[in-house]
C-alpha distance (Angstrom), angle and dihedral (degrees) to the residues before:
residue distance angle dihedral
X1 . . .
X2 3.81 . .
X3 4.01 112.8 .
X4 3.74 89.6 -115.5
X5 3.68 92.0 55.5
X6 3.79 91.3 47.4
X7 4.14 94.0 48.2
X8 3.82 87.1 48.0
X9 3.86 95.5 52.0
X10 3.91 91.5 49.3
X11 3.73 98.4 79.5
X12 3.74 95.9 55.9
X13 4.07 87.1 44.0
X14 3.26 92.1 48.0
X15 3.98 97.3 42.7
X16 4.13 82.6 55.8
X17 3.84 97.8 39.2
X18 4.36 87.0 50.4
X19 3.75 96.6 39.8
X20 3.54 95.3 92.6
X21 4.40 83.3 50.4
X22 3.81 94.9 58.4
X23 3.90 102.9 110.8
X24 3.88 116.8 -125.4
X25 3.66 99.0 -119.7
X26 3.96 84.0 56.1
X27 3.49 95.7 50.6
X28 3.71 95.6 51.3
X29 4.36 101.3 23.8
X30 3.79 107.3 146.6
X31 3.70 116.3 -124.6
X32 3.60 111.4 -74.8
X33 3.81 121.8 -104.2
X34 3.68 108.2 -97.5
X35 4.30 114.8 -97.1
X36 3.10 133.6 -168.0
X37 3.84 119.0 -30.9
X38 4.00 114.2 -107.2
X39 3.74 109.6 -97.7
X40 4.18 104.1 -168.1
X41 4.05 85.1 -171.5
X42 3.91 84.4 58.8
X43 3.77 109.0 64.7
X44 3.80 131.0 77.3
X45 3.87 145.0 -142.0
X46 4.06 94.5 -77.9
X47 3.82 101.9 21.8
X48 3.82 103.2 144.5
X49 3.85 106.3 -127.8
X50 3.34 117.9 -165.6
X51 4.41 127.6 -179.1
X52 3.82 133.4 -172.7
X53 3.35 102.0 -127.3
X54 4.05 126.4 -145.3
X55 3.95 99.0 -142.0
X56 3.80 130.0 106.2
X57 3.98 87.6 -110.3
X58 3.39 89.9 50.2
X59 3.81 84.7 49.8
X60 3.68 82.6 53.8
X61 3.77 99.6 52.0
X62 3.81 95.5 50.1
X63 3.93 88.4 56.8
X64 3.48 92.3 48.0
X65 3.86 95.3 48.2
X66 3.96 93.9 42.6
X67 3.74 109.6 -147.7
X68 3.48 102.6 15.8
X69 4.03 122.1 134.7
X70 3.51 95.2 -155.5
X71 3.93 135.6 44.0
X72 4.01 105.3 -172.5
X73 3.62 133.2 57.4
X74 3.73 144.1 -176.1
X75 3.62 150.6 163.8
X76 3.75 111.3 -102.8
X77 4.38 109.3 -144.5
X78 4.05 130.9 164.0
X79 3.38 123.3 -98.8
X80 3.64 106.7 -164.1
X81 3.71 98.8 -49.3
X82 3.42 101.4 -22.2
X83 3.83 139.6 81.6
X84 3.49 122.1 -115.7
X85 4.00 140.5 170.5
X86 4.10 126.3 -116.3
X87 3.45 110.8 -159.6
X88 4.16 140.9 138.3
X89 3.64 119.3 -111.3
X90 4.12 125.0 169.7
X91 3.33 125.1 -107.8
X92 3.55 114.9 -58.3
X93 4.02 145.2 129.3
X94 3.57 94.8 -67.4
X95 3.58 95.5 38.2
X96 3.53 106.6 38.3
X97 4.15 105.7 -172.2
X98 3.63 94.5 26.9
X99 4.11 98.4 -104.8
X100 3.78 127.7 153.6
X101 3.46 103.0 -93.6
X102 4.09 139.8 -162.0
X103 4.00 110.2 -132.0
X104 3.92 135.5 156.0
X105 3.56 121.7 -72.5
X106 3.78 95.0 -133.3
X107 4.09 81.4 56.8
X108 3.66 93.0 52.2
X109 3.69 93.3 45.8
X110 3.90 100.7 34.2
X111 4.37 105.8 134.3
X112 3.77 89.0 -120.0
X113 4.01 85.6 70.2
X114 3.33 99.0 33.1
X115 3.46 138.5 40.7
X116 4.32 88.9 -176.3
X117 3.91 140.9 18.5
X118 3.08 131.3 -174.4
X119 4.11 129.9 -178.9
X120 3.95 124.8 -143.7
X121 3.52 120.3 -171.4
X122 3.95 132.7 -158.5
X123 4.08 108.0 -92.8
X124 3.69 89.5 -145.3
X125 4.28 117.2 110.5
X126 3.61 85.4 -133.6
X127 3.22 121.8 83.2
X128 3.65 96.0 -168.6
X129 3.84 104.4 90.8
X130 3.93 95.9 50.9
X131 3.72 88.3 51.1
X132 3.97 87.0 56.7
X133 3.32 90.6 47.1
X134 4.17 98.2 52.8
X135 4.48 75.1 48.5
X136 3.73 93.6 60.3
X137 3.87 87.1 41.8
X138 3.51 85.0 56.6
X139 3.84 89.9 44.6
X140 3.65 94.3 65.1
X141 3.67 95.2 43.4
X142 3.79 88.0 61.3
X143 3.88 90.8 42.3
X144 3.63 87.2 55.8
X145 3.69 92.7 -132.3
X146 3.98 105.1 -171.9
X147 4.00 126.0 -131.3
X148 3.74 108.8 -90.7
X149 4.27 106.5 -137.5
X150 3.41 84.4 -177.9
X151 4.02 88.0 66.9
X152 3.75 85.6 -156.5
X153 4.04 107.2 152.5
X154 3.68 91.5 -161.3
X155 3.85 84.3 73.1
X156 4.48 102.9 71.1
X157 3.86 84.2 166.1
X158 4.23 83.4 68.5
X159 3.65 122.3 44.3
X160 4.16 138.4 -164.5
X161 3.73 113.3 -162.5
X162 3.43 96.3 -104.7
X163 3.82 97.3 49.9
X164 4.04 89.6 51.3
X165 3.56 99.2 54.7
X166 3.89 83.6 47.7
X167 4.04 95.3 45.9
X168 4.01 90.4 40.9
X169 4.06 86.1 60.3
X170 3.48 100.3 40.7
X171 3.77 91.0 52.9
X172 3.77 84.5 50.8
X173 4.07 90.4 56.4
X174 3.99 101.0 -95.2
X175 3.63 128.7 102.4
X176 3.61 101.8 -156.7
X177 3.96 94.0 -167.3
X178 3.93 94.4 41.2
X179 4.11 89.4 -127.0
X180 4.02 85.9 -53.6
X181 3.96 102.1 131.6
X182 3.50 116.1 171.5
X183 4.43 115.2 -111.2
X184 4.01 108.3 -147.9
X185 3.66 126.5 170.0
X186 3.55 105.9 -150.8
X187 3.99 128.8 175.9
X188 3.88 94.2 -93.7
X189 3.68 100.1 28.6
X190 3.82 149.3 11.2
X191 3.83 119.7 -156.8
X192 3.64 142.2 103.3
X193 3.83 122.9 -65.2
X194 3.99 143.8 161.5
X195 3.33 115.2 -118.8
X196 3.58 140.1 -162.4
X197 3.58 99.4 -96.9
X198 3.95 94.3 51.3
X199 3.72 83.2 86.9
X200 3.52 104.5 61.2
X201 3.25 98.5 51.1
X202 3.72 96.6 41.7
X203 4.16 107.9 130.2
X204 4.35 81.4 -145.6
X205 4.32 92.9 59.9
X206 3.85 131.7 53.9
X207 3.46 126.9 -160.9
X208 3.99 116.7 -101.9
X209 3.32 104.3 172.5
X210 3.94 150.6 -2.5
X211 3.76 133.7 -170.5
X212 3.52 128.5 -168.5
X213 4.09 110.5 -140.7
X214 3.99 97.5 174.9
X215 3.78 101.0 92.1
């Protein structure tokens, strides 16, 4: 079996391996009470946005990171005038390769993806370091760095979404998880990783904003 066979069978196994994992008050959470509405002229270079996505992987990545709201993440920067989101997704139709890529933030938030965002923002006066950070998250879109399936954070040449926001900061100057990294043993792999939910409970971030996509 090819690699890219094997990397696109391991969502579905690992969807039916973590099944059993998914905790009860995920499986049956009510809809979240609406926040505040989604203001794109709000957010800033380095604004940490973060969506619950509707997807079996996303399915996958709330099981994994038990409790969590939210199972994407990215970096939000300006392009020209306009915000958008850098984050690292596999390979897929709109991302054929698998790189981190640069796309609209109306894309990354549109309801069809997500059934909730939310928006965290660096504590610090200064807005200095979070506009480094949305640079290096630009940095690795031009360097093409590809989306690491292995989600091995050893590997900075490879990136999952949750690792590059966390990279793009550190290179800034701010450890957003303080050297905490999260130790899971799942089916395929045991290790250390940074997960969604790292972020919103991060003493450096606060939240901005939230909106609630599922009705």
């Amino acid at each position: 079996m090819t690699t890219r066979a094997l990397r696109l069978l391991i969502p579905g196994a690992l969807a039916a391996l973590l099944a059993w994992w998914l905790p009860p008050h995920l499986a049956g959470e009510a809809a979240p009470s609406p926040g505040t509405r989604l203001d794109l002229r709000g957010l800033r270079p380095g604004d940490v946005i973060l969506r619950r996505g509707r997807d079996a992987v996303s399915a996958v990545v709330l099981a994994a990171d038990g409790g969590s709201r939210y199972s994407h993440v990215g970096v939000v920067v300006a392009v020209g005038r306009l915000p958008a989101v850098v984050h690292a997704l596999p390979d897929e139709a709109d991302n054929p390769g698998g790189h981190v890529l640069v796309e609209p933030l109306a894309a990354f938030a549109a309801p069809e993806r997500a059934s909730e965002v939310a928006v965290y923002r660096l504590r610090a006066t200064s807005g200095d370091t979070a506009r480094q950070a949305a640079r290096h998250a630009l940095r690795y879109v031009r360097e093409r760095r590809r989306f690491d399936g292995d989600f091995r954070i050893e590997t900075p040449e490879a990136l999952y979404c949750s690792e590059l926001v966390w990279r793009a900061f550190r290179e800034a100057g701010v450890d957003l998880l303080d050297g905490r990294l999260s130790r899971l043993a799942l089916p395929l792999r045991k290790g250390d990783f940074v997960l969604p939910s790292a972020f919103t409970t991060s003493p450096h971030l606060g939240l901005v904003l939230r909106k609630d996509n599922a009705s």
